[in-house]
KEVOKE-819735 format. One line per 8 residues: number of its first residue (from 1); for each residue x, y, z of N, C-alpha, C, O, CB. Coordinates in pm, 1 decimal. Glycine has a CB too. Example, Ala and Ser with C-alpha at 12.3 -4.5 7.8 and 13.67 -1.06 7.14 Angstrom:
2
1	1319.0:-569.0:780.0:1230.0:-450.0:780.0:1320.0:-330.0:780.0:1423.6:-331.9:846.5:1130.8:-447.3:904.6 | 1285.0:-225.0:708.0:1367.0:-106.0:714.0:1290.0:3.0:787.0:1340.9:113.8:803.9:1408.4:-59.8:572.5 $
//
This chain:
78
1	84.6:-117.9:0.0:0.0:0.0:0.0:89.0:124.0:0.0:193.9:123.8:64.4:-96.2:-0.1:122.3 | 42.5:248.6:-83.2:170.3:325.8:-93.9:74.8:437.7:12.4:-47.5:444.9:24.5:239.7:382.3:-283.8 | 215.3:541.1:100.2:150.5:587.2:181.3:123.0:759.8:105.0:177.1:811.3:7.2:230.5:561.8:326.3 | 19.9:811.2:196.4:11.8:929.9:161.8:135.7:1026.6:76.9:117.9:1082.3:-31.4:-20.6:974.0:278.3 | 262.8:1028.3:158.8:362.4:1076.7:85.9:380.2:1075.9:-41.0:379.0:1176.1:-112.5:445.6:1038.5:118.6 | 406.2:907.0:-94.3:482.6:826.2:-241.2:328.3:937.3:-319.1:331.1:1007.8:-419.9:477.5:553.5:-259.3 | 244.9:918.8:-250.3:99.7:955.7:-364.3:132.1:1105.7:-382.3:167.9:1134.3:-496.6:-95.9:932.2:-285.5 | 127.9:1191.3:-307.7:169.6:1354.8:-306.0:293.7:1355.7:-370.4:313.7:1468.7:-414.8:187.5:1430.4:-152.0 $
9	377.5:1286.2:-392.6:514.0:1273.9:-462.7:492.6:1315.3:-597.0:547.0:1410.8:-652.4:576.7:1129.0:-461.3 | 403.2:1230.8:-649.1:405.6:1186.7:-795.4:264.0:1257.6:-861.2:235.4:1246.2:-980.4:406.1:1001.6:-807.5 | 196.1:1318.8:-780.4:93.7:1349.9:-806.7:146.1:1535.6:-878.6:246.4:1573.4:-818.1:-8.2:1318.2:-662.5 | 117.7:1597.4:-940.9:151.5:1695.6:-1025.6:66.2:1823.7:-961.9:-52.7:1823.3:-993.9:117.2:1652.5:-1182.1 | 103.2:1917.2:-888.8:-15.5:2012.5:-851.8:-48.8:2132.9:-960.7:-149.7:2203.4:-962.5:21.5:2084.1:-707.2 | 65.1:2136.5:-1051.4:72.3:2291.2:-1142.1:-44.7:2242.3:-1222.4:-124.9:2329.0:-1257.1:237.9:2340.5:-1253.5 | -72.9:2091.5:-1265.4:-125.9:2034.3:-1417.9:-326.2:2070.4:-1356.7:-377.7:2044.2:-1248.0:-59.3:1785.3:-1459.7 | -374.4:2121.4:-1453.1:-543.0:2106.0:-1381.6:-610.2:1955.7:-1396.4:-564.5:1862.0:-1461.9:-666.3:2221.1:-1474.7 $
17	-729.8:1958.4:-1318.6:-787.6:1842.7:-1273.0:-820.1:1731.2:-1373.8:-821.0:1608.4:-1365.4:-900.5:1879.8:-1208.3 | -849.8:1830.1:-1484.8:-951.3:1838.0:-1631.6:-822.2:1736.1:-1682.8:-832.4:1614.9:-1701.8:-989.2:2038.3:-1741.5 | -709.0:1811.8:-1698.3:-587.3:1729.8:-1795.9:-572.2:1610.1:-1717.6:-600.8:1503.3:-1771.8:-420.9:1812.2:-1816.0 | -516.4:1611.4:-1553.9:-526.0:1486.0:-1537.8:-630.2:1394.3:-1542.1:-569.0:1287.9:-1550.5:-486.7:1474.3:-1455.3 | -749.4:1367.5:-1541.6:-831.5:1313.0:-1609.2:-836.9:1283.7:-1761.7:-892.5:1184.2:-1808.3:-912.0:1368.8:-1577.5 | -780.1:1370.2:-1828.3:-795.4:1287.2:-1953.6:-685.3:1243.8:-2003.9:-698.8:1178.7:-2107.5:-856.3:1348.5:-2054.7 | -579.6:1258.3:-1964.6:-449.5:1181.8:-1941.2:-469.9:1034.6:-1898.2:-444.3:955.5:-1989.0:-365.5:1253.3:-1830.4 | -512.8:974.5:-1772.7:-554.4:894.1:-1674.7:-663.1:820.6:-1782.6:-623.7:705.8:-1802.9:-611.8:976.4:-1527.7 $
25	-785.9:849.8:-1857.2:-861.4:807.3:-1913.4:-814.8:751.3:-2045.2:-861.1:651.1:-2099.6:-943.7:886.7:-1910.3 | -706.1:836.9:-2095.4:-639.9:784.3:-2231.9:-534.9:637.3:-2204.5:-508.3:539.4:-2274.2:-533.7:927.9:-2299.9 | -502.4:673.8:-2092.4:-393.5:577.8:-2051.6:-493.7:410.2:-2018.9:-465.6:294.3:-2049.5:-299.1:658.5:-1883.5 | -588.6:456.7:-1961.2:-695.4:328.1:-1905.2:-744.5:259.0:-1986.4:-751.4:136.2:-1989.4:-812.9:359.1:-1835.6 | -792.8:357.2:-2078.4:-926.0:303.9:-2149.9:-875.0:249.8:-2327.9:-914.5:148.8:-2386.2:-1061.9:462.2:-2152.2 | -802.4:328.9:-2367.0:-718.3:369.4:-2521.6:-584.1:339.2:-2463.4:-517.5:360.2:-2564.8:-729.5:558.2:-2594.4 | -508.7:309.6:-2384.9:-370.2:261.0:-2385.4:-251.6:337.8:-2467.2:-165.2:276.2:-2529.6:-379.0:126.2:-2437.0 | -258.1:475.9:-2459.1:-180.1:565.3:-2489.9:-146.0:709.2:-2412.3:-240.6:752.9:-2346.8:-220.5:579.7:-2596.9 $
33	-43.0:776.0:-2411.1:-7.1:894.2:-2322.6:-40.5:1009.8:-2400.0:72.4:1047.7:-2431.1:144.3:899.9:-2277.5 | -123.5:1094.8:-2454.3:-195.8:1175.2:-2529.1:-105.6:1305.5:-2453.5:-82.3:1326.6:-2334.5:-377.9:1157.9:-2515.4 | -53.1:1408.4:-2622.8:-31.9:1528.0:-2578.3:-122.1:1608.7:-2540.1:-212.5:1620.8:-2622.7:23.1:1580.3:-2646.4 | -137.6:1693.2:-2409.4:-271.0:1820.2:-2401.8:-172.1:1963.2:-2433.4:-60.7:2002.7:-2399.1:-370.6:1835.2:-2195.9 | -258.3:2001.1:-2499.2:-247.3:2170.8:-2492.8:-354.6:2255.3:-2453.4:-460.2:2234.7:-2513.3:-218.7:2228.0:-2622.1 | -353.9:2353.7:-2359.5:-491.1:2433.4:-2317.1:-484.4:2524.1:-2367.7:-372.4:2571.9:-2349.9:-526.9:2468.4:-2190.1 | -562.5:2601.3:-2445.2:-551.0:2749.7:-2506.4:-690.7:2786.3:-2403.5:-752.4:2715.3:-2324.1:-571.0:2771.3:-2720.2 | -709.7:2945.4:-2449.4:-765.3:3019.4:-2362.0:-968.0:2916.2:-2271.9:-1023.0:2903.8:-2162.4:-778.7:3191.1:-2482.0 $
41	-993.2:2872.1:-2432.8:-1178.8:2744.0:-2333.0:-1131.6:2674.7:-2428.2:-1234.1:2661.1:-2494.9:-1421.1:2784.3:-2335.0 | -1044.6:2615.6:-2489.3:-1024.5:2452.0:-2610.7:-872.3:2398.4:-2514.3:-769.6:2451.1:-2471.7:-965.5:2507.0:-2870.5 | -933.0:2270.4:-2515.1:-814.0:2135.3:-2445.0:-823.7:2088.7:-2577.1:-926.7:2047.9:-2630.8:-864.2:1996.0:-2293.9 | -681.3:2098.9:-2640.7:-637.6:2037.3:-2726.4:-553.2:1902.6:-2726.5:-431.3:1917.5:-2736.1:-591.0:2117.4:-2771.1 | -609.6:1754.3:-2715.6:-561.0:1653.8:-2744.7:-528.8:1568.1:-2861.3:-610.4:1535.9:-2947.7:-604.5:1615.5:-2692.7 | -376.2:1525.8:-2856.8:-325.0:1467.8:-2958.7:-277.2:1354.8:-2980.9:-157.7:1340.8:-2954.8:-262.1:1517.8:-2987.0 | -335.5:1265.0:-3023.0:-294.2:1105.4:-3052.5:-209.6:1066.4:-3123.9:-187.2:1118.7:-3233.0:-376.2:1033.2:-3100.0 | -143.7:964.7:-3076.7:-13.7:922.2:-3172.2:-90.9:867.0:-3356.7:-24.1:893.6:-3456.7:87.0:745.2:-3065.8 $
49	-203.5:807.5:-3368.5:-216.1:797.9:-3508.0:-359.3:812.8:-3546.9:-418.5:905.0:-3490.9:-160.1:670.8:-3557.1 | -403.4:765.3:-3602.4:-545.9:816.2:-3679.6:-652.0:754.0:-3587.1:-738.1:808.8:-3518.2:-569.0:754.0:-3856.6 | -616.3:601.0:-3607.9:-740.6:485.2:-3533.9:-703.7:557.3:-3406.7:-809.1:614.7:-3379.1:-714.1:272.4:-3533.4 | -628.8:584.0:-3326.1:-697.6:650.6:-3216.8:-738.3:751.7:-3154.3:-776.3:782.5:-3041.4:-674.5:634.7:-3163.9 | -711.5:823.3:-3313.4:-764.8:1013.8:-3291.1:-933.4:994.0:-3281.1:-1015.0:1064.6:-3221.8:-717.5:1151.5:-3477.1 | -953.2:877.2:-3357.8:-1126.1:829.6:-3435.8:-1149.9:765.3:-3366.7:-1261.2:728.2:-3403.8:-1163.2:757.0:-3575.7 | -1114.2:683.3:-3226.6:-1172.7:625.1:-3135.0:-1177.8:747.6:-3018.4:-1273.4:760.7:-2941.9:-1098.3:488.6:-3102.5 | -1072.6:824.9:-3017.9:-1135.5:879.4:-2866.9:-1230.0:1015.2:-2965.7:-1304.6:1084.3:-2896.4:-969.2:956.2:-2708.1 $
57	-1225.8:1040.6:-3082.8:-1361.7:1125.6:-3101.2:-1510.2:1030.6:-3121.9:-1614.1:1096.5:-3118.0:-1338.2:1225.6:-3249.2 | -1519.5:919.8:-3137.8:-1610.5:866.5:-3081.1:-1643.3:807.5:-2971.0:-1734.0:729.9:-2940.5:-1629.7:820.5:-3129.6 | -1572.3:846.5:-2925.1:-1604.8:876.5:-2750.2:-1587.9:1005.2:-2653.6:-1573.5:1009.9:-2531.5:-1518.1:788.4:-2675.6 | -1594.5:1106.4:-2749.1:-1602.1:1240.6:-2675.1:-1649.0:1314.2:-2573.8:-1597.9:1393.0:-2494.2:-1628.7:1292.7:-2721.2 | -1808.9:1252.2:-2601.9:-1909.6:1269.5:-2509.6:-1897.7:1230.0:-2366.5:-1931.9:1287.8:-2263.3:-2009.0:1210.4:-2556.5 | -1821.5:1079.4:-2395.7:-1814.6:1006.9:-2274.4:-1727.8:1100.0:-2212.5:-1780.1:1173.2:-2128.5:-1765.6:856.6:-2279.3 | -1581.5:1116.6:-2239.8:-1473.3:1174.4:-2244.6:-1516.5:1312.8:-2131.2:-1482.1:1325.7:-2013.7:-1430.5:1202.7:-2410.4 | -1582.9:1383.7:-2196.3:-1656.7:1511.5:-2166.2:-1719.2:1480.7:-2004.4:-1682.4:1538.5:-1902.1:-1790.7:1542.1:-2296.5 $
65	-1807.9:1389.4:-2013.5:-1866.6:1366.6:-1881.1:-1804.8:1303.2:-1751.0:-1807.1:1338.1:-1633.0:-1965.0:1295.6:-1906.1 | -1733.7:1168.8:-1835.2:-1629.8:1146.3:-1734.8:-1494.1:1263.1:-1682.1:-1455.5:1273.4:-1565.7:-1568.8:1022.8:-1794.8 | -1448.4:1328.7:-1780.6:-1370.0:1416.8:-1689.7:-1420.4:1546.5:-1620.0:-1360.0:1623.0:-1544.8:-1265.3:1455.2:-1760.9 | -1534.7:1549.1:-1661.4:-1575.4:1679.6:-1629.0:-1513.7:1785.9:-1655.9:-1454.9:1867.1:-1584.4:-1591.2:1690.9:-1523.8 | -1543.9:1775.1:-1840.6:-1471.3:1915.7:-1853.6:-1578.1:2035.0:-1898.2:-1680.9:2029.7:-1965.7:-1344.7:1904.0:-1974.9 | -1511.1:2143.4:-1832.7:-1596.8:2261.7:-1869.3:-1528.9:2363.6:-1984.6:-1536.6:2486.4:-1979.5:-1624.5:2345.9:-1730.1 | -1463.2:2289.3:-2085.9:-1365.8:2347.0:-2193.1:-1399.6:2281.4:-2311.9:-1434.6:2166.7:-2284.3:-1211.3:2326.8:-2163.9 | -1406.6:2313.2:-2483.2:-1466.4:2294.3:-2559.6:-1287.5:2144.4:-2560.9:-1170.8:2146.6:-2521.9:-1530.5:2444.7:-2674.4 $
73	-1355.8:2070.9:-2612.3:-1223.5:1935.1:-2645.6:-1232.1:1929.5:-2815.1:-1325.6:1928.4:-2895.2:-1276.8:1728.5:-2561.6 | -1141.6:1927.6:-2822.1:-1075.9:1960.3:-2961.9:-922.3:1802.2:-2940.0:-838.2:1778.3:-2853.4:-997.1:2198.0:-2963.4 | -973.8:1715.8:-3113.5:-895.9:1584.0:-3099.5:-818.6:1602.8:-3194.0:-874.8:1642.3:-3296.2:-964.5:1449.9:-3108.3 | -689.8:1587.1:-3200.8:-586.5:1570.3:-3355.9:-500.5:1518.4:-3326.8:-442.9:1512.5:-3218.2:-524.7:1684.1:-3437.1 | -472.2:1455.0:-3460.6:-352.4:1355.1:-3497.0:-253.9:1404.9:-3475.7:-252.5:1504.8:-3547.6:-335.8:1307.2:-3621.4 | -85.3:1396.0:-3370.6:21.3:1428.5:-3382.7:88.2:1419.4:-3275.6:207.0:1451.7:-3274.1:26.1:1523.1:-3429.1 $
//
């Protein structure tokens, strides 16, 4: 069991809630480490190739609700 510390260690405080969630969700669900970029209301995420730019935009919605984002999500290849 890791204790409070190891978890506050590794845990990122600068990054927002929104990115780690869809970081965490890409990694779980799609099995990849997705670039984010935030511009001023668009989270820009970027997949390493096509089939999984077109799987997590058909799952956006989900995406949206499970992280609870309050920012327009915007998906591209790169």
């Amino acid at each position: 069991m890791d204790s409070i510390k190891d978890l506050l260690q590794n845990k990122n405080l600068d990054e927002p809630t929104e990115i780690t969630a869809i970081r965490s969700y890409c990694e779980s669900v799609l099995s990849f480490t997705p670039k984010i970029n935030v511009n001023n209301d668009i989270i820009w995420v970027a997949a390493p190739n096509g089939i999984l730019a077109t799987e997590l935009r058909m799952r956006q919605n989900e995406v949206i609700e499970r992280c609870g984002l309050t920012k327009k999500l915007r998906i591209k290849v790169g």
